[in-house]
C-alpha positions in Angstrom: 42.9 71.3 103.6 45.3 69.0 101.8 47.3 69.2 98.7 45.7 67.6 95.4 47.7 66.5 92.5 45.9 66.2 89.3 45.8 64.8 85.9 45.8 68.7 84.9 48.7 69.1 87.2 50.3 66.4 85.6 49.6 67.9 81.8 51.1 71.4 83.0 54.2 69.8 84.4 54.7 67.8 81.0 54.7 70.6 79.0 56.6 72.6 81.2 59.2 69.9 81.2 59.0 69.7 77.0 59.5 73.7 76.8 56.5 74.3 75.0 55.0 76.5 77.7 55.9 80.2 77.2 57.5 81.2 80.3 58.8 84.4 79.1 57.1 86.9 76.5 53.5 85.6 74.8 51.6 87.0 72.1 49.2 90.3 72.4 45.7 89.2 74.0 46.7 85.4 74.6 45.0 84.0 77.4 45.8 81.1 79.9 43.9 78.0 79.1 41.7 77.5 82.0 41.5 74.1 83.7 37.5 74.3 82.7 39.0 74.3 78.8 40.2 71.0 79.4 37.6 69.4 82.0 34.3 70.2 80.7 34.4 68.6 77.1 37.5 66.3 76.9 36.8 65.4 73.0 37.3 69.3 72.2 39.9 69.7 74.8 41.9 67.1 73.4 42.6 69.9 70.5 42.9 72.8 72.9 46.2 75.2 72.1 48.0 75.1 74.9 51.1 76.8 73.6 53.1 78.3 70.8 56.6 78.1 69.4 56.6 80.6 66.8 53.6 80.1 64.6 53.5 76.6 65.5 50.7 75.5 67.6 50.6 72.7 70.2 47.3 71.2 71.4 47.0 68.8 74.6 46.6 66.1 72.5 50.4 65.9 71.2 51.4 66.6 74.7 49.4 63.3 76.2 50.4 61.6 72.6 54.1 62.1 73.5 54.0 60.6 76.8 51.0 58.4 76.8 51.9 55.8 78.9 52.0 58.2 81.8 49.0 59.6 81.1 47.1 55.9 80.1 48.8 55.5 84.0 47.1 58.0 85.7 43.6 57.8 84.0 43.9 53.5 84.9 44.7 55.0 88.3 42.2 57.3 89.1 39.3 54.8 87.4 40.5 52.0 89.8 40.3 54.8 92.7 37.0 55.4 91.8 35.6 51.7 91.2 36.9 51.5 95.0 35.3 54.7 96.3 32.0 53.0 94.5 32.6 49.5 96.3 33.3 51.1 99.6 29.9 53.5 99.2 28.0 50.1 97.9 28.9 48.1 101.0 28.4 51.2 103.7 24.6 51.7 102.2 24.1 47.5 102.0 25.5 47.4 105.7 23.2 50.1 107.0 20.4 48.8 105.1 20.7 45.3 106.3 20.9 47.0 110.3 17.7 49.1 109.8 16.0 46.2 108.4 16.9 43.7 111.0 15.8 46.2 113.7 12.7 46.8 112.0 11.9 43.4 111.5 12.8 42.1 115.2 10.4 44.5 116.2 8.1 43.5 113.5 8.0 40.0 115.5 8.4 41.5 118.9 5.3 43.4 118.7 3.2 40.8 116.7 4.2 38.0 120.1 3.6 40.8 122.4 0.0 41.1 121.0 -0.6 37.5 120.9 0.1 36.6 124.4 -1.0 40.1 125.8 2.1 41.3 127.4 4.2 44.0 126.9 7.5 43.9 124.8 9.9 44.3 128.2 8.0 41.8 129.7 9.1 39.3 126.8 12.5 40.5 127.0 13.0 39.8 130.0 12.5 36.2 129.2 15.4 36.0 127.3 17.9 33.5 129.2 21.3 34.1 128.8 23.9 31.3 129.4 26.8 31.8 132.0 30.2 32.3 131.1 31.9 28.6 132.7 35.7 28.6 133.4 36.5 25.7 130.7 34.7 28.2 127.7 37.0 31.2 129.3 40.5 28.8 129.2 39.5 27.3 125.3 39.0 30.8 124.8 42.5 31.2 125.7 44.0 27.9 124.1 42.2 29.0 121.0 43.4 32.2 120.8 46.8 32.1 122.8 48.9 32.7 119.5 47.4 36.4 120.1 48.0 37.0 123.2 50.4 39.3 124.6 49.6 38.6 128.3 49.1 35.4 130.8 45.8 33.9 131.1 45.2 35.8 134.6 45.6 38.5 133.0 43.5 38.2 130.9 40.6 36.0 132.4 38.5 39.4 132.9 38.5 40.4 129.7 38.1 37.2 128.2 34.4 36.7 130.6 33.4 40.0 129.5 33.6 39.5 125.8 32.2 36.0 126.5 29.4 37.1 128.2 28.9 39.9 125.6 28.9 37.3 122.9 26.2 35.1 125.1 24.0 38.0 125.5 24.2 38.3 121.4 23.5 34.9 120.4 20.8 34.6 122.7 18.9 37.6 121.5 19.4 36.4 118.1 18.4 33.4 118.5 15.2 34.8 120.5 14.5 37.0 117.7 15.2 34.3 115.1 12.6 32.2 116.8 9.9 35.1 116.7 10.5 35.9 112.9 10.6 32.2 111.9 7.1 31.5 114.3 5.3 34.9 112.5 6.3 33.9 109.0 8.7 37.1 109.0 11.8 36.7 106.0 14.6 38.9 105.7 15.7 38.3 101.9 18.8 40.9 102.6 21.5 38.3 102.5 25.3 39.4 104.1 27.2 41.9 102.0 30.0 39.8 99.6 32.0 40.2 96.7 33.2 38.3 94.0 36.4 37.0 95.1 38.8 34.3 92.8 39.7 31.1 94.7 42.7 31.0 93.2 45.9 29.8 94.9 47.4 27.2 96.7 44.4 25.2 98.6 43.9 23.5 102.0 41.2 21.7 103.0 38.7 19.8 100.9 37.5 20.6 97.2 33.9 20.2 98.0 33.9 22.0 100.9 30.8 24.3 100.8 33.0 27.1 102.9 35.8 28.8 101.0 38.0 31.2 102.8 40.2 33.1 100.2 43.0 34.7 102.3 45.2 38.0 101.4 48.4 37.6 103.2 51.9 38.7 103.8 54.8 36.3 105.3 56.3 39.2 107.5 52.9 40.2 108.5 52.9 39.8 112.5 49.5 39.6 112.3 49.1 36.9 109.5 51.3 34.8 111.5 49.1 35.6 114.5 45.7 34.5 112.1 47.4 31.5 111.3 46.6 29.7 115.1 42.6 30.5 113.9 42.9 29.4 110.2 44.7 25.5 111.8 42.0 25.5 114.3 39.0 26.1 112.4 40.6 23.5 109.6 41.0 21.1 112.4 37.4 21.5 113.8 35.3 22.0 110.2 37.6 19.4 108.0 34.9 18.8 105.3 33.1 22.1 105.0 36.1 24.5 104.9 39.1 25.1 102.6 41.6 28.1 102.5 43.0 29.4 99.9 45.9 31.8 99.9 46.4 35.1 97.4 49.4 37.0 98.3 49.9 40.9 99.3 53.4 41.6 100.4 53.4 45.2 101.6 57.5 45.5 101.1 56.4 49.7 102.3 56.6 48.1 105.6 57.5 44.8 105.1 60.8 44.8 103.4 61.5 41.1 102.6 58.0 40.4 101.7 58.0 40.3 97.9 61.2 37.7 98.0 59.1 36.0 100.8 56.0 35.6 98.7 58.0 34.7 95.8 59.6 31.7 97.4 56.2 30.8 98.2 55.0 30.5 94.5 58.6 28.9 93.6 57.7 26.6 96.6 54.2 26.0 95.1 55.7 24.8 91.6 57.5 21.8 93.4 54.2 21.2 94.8 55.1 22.2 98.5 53.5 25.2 98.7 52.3 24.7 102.1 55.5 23.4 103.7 57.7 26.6 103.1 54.3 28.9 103.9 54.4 27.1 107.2 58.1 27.4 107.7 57.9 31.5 106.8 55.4 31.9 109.4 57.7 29.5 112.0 60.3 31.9 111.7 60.2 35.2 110.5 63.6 36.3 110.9 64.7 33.9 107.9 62.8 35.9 105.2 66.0 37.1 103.5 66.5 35.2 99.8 69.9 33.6 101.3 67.9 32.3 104.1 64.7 31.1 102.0 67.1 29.2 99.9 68.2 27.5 103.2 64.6 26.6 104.0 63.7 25.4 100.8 67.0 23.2 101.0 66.1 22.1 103.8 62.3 21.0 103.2 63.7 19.1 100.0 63.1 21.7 97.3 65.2 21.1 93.8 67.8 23.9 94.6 68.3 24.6 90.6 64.9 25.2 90.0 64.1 27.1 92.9 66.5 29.7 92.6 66.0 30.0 89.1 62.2 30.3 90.0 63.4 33.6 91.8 64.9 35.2 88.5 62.3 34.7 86.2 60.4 38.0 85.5 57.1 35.7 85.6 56.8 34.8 89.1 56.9 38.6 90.2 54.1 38.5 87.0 52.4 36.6 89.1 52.7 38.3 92.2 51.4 41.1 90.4 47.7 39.4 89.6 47.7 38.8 93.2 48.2 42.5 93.8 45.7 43.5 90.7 43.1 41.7 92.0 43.6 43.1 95.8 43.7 46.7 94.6 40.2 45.6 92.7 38.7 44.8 95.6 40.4 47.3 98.1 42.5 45.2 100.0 45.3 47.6 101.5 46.2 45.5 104.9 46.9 42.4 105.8 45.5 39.6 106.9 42.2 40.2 104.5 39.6 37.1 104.3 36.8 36.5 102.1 34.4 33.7 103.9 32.5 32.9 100.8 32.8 36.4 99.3 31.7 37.9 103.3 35.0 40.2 104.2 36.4 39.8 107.2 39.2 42.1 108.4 42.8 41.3 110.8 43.7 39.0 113.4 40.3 38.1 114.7 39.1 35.2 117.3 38.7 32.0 115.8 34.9 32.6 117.0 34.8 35.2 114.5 35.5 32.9 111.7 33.2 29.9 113.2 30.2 32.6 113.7 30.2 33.4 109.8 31.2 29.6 108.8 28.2 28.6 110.3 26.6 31.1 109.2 26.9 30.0 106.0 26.4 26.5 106.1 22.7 27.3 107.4 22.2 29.4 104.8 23.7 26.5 102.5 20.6 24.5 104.2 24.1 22.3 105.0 24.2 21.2 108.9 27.6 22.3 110.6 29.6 19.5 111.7 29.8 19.1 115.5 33.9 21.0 115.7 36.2 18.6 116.8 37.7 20.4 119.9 41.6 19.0 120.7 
């Protein structure tokens, strides 16, 4: 069980509050309006009576008519609730869809070659060669990801084999399976579930690039600053094909000095050195106070007048806001959130996450990855 509050809560409480419900004596044979009265046809419940002063009647419609901002409030709240309950149900059914289909076709093409070399289906999985796990993929493993870590690389050599070896045994059954489909004429037309997603913000990397990862962050975000060791390395390693562009979504529930944070950011970005005081947040996370983000932005070079008077005008927090519109569009409640060409992808993850669905993407761009420069 759990407590509920409604938009009929919320139209009791006003009139309550307006002292037009009756509380003490009412008239002979009144009945209470029913929540039904007002759910089932809301062009006729708009008139319902709802109470009485005297002879005087008031419907719900001059109670919602006084106070109608609230009320616009809660109806633009529960429709964007809904839109997300919708998105969230769309991708679930896509996602399952797209698994069941997969698995059905694989077996599709592990049947059809079983049948044309006469053997059985173990038999041809058990041809399947998996690569080794070799000490230099476990320590670039590490360098890659060592921003993340918590523990030495002993420590976490074991773990760091097994997911390896995990992600060995993946690809090469994918790329067995791939191999089948493509040899037996077998096309999944189920591309990967994305969304419509505004590259809009500060960008780095290359106009052109066919790869666009639109990133929802927040400068006090641990885990932001922890993605940030991925997003340099896969910039470093893809330098035509990928840009990033960052949207902000300071969570100040958690977060405190976020919203001054991101705000410094977009001052930052009006001087054109956007970049420069994003880098220097994520440096140092204990300077996210305004007295210290004027401090970095005097010390990057940042025109002190403007900056600070950046920080008082009502428009940059307008702007924040757009940023936070558009991430309550599409769901986004934690940070980091990246959209890989519209593909979702969730937290802190391995930069072998990113590179799996960057080149991903480029094949299905018919675009050949570029050979990642590794430092």
């Amino acid at each position: 069980m759990r407590c509920k509050f409604s938009h009929l809560g919320a139209l009791g409480l006003a009139a309550a509050a307006l002292g037009l419900v009756a509380l003490g004596a009412r008239p002979a044979g009144a009945a209470d309006v029913r929540p039904a009265d007002l759910d089932e046809a809301p062009a006729q419940a708009s008139q319902t009576v709802i109470a009485t002063v005297g002879s005087e009647r008031i419907t719900a419609a001059e109670v919602a008519g006084a106070n109608r901002s609230e009320f616009d409030a809660l109806e633009s709240n529960y429709r964007l609730k809904l839109r997300q309950l919708q998105a969230k149900q769309a991708q679930a059914r896509y996602e399952l869809l797209q698994q069941h289909l997969g698995r059905m076709l694989d077996q599709r093409a592990l049947d059809m070659e079983a049948k044309a070399r006469g053997m059985t289906a173990a038999a041809l999985l058990a041809e399947i060669k998996v690569p080794v796990v070799t000490d230099d993929e476990v320590h670039r493993f590490y360098d890659d990801n060592k921003g993340r870590a918590r523990d030495s690389f002993e420590q976490l050599r074991p773990a760091i084999s097994q997911y390896l070896a995990a992600q060995h045994d993946q690809e090469a059954k994918r790329a067995f399976y791939r191999a089948l489909r493509e040899k037996h004429d077998i096309t999944s037309l189920l591309g990967p579930y994305r969304v419509a997603v505004a590259a809009s913000g500060p960008v780095r990397g290359k106009d052109a690039a066919p790869v666009t990862i639109v990133e929802f962050g927040d400068f006090q975000c641990p885990y932001c600053r922890e993605a940030e060791d991925s997003l340099r390395t896969v910039l470093s390693r893809y330098p035509d094909q990928v840009r990033i562009v960052f949207r902000n979504l300071p969570l100040p529930s958690v977060h405190p000095n976020a919203t001054v944070a991101a705000e410094a950011g977009l001052c930052a970005e009006r001087q054109g050195m956007f970049w420069q005081m994003h880098d220097a947040m994520y440096q140092d996370p204990s300077a996210l106070s305004e007295n210290a983000l004027k401090d970095t932005a005097k010390r990057l070079g940042l025109r002190m007048d403007g900056f600070s008077a950046c920080l008082d005008n009502p428009q940059t927090r307008e702007q924040l806001d757009a940023d936070h519109k558009a991430a309550d569009e599409l769901d986004v409640t934690s940070t980091p959130y990246f959209f890989i060409n519209g593909r979702p992808l969730k937290g802190s993850v391995p930069v072998e996450q990113f590179e799996a669905v960057i080149t991903d993407e480029l094949r299905r761009l018919g675009t050949k990855p570029d050979e990642p420069k590794r430092g």
